[in-house]
C-alpha positions as CSV (number, residue, x, y, z in Angstrom):
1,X,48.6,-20.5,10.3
2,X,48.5,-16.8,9.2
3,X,51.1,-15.8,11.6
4,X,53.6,-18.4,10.1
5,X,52.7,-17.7,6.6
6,X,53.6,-14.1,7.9
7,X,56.9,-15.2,9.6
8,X,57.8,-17.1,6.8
9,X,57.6,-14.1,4.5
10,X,59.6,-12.3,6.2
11,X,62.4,-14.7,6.8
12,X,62.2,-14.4,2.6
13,X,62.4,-10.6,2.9
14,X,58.8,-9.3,2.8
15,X,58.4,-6.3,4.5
16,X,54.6,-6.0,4.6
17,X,51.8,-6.4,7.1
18,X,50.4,-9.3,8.6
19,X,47.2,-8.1,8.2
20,X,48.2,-7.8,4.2
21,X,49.6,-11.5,4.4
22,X,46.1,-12.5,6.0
23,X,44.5,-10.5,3.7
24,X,45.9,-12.5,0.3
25,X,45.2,-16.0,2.8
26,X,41.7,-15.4,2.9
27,X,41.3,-14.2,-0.8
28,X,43.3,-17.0,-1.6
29,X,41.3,-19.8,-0.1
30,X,37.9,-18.3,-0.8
31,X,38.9,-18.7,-4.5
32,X,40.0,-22.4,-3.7
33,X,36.6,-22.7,-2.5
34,X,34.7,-21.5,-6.0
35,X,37.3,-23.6,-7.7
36,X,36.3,-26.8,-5.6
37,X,32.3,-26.6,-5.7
38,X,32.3,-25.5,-9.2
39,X,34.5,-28.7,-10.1
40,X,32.4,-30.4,-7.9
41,X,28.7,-29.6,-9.9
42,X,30.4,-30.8,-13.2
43,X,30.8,-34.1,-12.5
């Protein structure tokens, strides 16, 4: 999935790294995570 976030990217003109890219994706969907199990304990 990382690769075609990547390829993606740069079809849109990024000019970074995939490891940057995978990077933000990992970030990204650990913060999902926090966001879903703390929404998850208030109810």
């Amino acid at each position: 999935m990382i690769k075609h976030l990547h390829a993606d990217l740069v079809n849109l003109g990024y000019e970074g790294f995939n490891n940057r890219a995978a990077a933000f994706a990992r970030e990204w969907r650990d913060d999902r995570q926090i966001k879903v199990q703390t929404q998850d304990v208030g109810h």
